[in-house]
C-alpha positions as CSV (number, residue, x, y, z in Angstrom):
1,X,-61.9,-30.4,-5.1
2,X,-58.1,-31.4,-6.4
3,X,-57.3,-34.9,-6.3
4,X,-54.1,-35.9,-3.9
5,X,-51.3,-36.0,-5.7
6,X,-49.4,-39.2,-7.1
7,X,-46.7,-40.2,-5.0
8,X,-43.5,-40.1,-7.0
9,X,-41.1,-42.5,-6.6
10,X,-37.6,-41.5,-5.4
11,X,-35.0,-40.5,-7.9
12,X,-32.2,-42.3,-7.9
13,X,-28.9,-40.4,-6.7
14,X,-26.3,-39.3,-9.6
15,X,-23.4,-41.6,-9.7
16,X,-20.4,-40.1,-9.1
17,X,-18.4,-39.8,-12.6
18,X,-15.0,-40.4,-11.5
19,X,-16.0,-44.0,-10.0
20,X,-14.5,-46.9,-11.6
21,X,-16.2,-49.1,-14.1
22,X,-16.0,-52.4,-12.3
23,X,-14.5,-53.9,-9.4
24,X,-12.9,-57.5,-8.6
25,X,-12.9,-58.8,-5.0
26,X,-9.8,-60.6,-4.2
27,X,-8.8,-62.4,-1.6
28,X,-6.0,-65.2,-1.1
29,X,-4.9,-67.6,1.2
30,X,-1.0,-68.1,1.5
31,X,1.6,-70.0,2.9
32,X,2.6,-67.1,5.6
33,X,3.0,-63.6,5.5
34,X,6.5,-62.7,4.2
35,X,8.5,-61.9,0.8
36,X,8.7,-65.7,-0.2
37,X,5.9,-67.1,1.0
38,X,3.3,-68.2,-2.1
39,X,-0.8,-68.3,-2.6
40,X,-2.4,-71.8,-1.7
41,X,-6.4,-70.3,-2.8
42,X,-7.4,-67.2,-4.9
43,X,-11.0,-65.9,-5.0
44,X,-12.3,-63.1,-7.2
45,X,-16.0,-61.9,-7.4
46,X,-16.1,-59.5,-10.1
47,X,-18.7,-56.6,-9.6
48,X,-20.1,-53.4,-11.8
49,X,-20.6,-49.6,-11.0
50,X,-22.1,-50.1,-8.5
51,X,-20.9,-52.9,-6.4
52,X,-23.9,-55.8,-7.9
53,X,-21.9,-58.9,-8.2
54,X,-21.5,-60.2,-11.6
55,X,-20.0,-63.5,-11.7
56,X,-17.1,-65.2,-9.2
57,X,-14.3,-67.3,-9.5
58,X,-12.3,-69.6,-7.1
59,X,-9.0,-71.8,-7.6
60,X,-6.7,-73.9,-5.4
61,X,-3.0,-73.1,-5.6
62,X,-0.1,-75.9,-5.5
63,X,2.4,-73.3,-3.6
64,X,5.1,-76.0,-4.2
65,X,5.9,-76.4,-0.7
66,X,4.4,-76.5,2.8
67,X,1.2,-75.1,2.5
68,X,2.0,-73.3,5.9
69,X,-1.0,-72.6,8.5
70,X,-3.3,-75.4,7.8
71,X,-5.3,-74.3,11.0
72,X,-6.3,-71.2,9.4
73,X,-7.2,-72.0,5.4
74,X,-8.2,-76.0,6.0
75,X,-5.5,-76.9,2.6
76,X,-3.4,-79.8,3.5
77,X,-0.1,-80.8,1.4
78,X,-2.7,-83.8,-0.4
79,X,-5.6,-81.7,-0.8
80,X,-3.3,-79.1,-2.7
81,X,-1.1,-81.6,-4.4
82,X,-3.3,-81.6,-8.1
83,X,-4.2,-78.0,-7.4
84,X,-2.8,-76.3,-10.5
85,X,0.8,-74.2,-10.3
86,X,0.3,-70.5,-10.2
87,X,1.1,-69.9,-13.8
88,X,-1.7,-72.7,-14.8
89,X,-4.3,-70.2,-13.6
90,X,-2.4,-66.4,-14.3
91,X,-3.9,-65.9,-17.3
92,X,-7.7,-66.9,-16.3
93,X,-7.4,-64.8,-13.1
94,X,-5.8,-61.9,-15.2
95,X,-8.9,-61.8,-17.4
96,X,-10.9,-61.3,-13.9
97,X,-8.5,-58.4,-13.1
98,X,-8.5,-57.0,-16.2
99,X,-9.8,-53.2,-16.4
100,X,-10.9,-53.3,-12.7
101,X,-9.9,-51.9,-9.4
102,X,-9.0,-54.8,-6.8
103,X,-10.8,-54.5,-3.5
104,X,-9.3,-56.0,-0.6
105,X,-9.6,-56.1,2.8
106,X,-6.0,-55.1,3.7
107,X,-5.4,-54.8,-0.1
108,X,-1.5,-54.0,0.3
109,X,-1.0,-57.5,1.4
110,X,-3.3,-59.5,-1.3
111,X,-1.8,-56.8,-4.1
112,X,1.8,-57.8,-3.0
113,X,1.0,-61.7,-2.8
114,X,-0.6,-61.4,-6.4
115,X,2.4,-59.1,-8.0
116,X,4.9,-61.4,-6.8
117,X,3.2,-64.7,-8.2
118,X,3.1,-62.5,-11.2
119,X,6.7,-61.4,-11.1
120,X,7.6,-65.3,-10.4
121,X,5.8,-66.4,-13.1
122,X,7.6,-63.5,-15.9
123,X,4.6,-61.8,-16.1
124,X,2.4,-59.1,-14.5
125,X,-1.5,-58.5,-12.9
126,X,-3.5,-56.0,-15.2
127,X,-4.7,-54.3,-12.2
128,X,-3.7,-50.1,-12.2
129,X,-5.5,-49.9,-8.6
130,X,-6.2,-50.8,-5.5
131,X,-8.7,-50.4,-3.0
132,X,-8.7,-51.4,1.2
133,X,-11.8,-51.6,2.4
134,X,-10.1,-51.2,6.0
135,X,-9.2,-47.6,4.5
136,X,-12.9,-46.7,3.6
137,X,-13.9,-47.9,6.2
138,X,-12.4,-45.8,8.1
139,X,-12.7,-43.1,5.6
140,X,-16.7,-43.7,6.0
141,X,-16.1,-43.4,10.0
142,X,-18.1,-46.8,10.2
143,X,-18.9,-47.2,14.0
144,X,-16.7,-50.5,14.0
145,X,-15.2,-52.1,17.0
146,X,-12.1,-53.1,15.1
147,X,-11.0,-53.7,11.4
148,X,-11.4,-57.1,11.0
149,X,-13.4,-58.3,7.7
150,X,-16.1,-60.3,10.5
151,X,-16.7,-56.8,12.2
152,X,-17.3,-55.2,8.8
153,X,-19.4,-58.0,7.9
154,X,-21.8,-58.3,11.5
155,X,-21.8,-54.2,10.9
156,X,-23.8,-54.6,7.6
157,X,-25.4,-58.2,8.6
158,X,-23.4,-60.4,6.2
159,X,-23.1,-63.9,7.5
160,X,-19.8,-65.4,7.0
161,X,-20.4,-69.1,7.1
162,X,-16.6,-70.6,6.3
163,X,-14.0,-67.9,7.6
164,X,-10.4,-68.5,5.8
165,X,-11.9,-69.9,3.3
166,X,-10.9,-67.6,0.0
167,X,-14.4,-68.1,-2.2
168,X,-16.0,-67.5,1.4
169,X,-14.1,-64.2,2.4
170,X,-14.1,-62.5,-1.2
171,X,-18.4,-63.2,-0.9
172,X,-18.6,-61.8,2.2
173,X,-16.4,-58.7,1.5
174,X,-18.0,-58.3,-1.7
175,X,-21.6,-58.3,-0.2
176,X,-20.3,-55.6,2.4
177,X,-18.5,-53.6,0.4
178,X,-21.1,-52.8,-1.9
179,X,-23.3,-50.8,0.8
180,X,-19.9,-49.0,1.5
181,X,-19.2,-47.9,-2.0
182,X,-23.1,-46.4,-2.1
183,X,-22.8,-44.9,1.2
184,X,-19.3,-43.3,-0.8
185,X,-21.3,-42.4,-3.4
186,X,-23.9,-40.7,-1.5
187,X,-21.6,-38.5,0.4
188,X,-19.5,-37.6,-3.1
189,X,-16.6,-39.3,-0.9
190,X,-13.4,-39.8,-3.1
191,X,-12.5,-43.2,-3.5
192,X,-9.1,-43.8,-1.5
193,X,-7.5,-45.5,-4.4
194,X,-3.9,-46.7,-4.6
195,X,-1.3,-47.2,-7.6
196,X,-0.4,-51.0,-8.3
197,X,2.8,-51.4,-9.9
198,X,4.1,-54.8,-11.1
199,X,7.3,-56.1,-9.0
200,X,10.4,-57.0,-10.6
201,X,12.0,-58.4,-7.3
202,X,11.9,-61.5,-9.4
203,X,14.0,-63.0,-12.0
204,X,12.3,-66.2,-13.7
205,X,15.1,-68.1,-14.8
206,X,12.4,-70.6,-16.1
207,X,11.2,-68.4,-18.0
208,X,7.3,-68.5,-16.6
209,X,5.0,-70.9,-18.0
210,X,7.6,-72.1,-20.8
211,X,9.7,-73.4,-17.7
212,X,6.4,-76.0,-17.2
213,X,6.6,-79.8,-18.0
214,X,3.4,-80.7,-19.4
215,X,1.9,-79.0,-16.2
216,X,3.8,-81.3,-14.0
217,X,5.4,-80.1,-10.8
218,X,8.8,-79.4,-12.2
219,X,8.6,-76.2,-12.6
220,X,11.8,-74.8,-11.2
221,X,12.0,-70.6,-10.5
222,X,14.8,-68.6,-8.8
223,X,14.3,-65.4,-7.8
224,X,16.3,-63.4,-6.2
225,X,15.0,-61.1,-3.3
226,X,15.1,-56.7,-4.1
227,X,13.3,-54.3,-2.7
228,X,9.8,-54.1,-3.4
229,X,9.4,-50.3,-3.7
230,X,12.0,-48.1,-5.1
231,X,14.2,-47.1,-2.7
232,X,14.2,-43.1,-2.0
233,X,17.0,-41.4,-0.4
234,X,15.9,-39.3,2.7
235,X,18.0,-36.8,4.3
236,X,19.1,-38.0,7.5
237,X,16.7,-36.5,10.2
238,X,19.0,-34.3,12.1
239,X,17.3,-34.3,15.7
240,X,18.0,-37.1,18.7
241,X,15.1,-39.9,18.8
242,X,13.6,-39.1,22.3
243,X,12.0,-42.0,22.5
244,X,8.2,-43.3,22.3
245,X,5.4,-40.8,21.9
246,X,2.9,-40.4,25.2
247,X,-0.4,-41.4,24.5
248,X,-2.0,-38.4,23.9
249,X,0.9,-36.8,21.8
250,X,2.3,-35.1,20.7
251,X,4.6,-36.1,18.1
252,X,8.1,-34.8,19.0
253,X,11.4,-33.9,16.1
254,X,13.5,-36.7,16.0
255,X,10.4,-39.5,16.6
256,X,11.0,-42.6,14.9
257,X,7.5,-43.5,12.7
258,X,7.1,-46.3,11.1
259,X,4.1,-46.9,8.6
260,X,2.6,-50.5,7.7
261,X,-0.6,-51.3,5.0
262,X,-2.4,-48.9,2.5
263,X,-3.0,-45.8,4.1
264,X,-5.5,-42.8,2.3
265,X,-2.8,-40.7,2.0
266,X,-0.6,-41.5,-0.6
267,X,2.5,-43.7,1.5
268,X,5.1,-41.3,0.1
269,X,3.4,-38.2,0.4
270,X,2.4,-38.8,3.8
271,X,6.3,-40.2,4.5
272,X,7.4,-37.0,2.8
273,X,5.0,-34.8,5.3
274,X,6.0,-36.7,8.3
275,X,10.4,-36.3,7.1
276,X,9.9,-32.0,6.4
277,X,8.1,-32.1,10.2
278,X,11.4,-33.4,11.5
279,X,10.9,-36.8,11.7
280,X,12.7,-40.1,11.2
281,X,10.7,-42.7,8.6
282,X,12.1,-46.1,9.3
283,X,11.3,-49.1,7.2
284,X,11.1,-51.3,9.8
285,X,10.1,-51.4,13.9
286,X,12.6,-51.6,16.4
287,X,12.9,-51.0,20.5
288,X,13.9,-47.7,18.8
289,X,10.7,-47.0,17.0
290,X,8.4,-44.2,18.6
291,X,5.3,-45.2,16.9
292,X,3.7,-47.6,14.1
293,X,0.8,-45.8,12.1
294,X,-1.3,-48.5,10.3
295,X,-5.0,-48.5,9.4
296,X,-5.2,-52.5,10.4
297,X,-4.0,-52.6,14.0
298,X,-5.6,-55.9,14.0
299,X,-3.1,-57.1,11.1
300,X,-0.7,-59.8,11.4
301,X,2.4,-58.1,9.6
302,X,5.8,-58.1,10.6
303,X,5.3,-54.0,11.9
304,X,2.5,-55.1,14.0
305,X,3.4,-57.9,15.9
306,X,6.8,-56.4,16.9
307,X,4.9,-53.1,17.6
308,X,2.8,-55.6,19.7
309,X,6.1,-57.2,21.0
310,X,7.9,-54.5,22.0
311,X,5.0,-52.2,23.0
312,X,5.1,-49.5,20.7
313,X,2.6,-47.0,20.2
314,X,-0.2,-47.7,17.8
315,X,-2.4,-45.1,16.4
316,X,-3.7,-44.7,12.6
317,X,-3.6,-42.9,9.5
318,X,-6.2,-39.9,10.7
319,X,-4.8,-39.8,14.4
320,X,-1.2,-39.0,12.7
321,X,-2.1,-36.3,10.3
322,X,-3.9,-34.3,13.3
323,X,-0.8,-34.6,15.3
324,X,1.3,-33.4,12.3
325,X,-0.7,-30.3,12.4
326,X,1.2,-29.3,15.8
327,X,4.8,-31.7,16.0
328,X,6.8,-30.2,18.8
329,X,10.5,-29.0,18.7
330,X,13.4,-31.1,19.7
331,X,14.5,-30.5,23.2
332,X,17.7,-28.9,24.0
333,X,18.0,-27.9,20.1
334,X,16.3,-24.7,19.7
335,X,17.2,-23.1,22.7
C-alpha cells in the first residue's frame, strides 16, 4: 500500500522580466489645478518588485501664497507657514524618485505638479516613467463603479481613514495598487507606462536653491508660462465639424476630439491615429468640441468640467479606439 502523497506547496508565478525594479507612490496636494498653481503636501511610499512597501515619506509644502482649497487638504496659510519651500525638500524627495516608476492615481496631473516645482526650482525629477493606476485599472477591466481612488480602494478593501490627506492617499493607493500590479503580472499584462520629461516652461531667474535666504521666505522665482509639450504641427483637418457624436457613435470626419489625462495609448500616437481617420485634435474643449476622451471622467481638469459644462460627450480611451476601427465619411464630401 503507497503512502498519499505530500502535498506540494504552490510555486510561485514567474515574474514578468520587463517589470520595473521599484516603484514610488506619489501623491500631492496643491493650491488648484492649473499651470501656476504650487504643491502645499507631497507623499511618497517607495515600494519593490513587487509592490511590498519599503519605507514612506511625507512633507508639508510653503506654496508661497494662498494655499487654495482648504476644505479639501485641511492646510491653512499658519499651518503651512514654517512648512519648508519646495527647493528645501527637492533633493530628499528626488532621492525617493530616483530609479523608480511614479504611480499615481491620475499620474499626468501629480507628474506635471512635480516637473514644474522642479522646473521652478532650476532643476529636474529623476523619474523616466509614469504610471496611472486609473489606466490599469481600466486596463485590468476592474468591475469599478467609477475611477475615483475610494472606489479602487473599497474594491480591494483598503480603508482610507483621512481622504485629502497626501501621506493618507499615497498609503492607500499603495496598498491597492500592489494587488493590481500581481493581478498584471499574472495575466503577463504590459505595464501601461508613460515617458516623463522634465519641463522647461520655467526660467529661474533665482537661480533655484542659490536664490534662498538662509531658508527664509524670500525666495523670489519668475517664470514665464510655454507650452508644456512640444508643440506639433498638424495638417488642418480638411472636413466640416458636424457637430457632437450620438451616443452610440459613430465617430464622424471632421469631429472635434479632445483628449485629457494619461491614456494607454501613447497621447501622440493615438492623436496621430485619430488626425489620418479625418479628425480634428483640439487642445482644448469648446461648444465646438464633439467629444472629450479621458480615462478619469471623474477628474476635475479644465477638459472635464467644461465637457461637463457644456455637455459634451464623454467616453474613454478603449470606447475610442473601437470606434476608430469604423469612423464614417463626411457628409456631402464623398458624393
Amino acid at each position: 500500500m503507497h503512502a498519499p502523497p505530500i502535498p506540494q506547496p504552490p510555486q510561485p508565478q514567474p515574474w514578468p522580466e520587463a517589470y520595473p525594479d521599484g516603484y514610488a507612490v506619489v501623491d500631492v496636494e496643491t493650491t488648484g489645478l492649473g499651470r501656476d498653481d504650487r504643491i502645499v503636501s507631497a507623499a511618497v511610499y517607495r515600494l519593490d518588485a513587487r509592490g511590498d512597501v519599503q519605507d514612506h515619506w511625507y512633507s508639508p509644502v510653503n506654496p508661497q501664497r494662498d494655499p487654495g482649497p482648504v476644505w479639501i487638504h485641511g492646510l491653512t496659510s499658519a499651518m503651512l507657514d514654517d512648512a519648508p519651500l519646495f527647493p528645501e525638500i527637492a533633493a530628499t524627495l528626488a532621492e525617493r524618485l530616483d530609479g523608480r516608476v511614479l504611480v499615481a492615481h491620475n499620474a499626468v496631473f501629480d507628474w506635471s505638479m512635480l516637473a514644474r516645482e522642479y522646473a521652478r526650482a532650476n532643476s529636474a525629477a529623476p523619474v523616466e516613467h509614469r504610471l496611472c493606476t486609473i489606466v490599469l485599472s481600466k486596463e485590468l477591466r476592474l468591475p469599478l463603479a467609477n475611477h475615483k481612488l475610494e472606489s479602487l480602494a473599497a474594491h480591494y478593501g483598503v480603508v482610507q481613514q483621512r481622504a485629502h490627506h497626501a501621506l493618507d492617499d499615497a498609503r492607500v493607493l499603495a496598498e491597492a495598487f500592489r494587488p493590481s500590479l500581481h493581478l498584471a503580472a499574472e495575466a503577463g499584462l504590459r505595464l501601461p507606462l508613460h515617458a516623463c520629461r522634465p519641463l522647461t516652461e520655467w526660467a529661474d531667474g533665482s537661480g533655484g536653491m542659490s536664490g534662498l535666504n538662509n531658508g527664509s521666505a524670500g525666495y523670489r522665482s519668475t517664470y514665464r508660462p510655454m507650452s508644456w509639450r512640444p508643440s506639433r504641427k498638424r495638417p488642418s483637418c480638411p472636413y466640416p465639424n458636424p457637430g457632437r457624436m450620438p451616443a452610440e457613435g459613430p465617430l464622424t470626419q471632421g469631429m472635434r476630439v479632445a483628449f485629457s489625462g494619461d491614456t494607454a495609448i501613447d497621447r501622440e500616437l493615438l492623436e496621430d491615429r485619430a488626425t489620418d481617420a479625418g479628425l480634428h485634435v483640439a487642445s482644448s474643449v469648446s461648444r465646438l468640441t464633439s467629444l472629450l476622451v479621458t480615462n478619469d471622467p471623474d477628474s476635475p481638469s479644465s477638459k472635464v468640467t467644461k465637457a461637463g459644462q457644456f455637455g459634451t460627450p464623454v467616453i474613454d480611451e478603449r470606447r475610442f479606439v473601437e470606434l476608430l476601427k469604423d469612423v464614417a465619411p463626411a457628409p456631402d464630401v464623398h458624393g
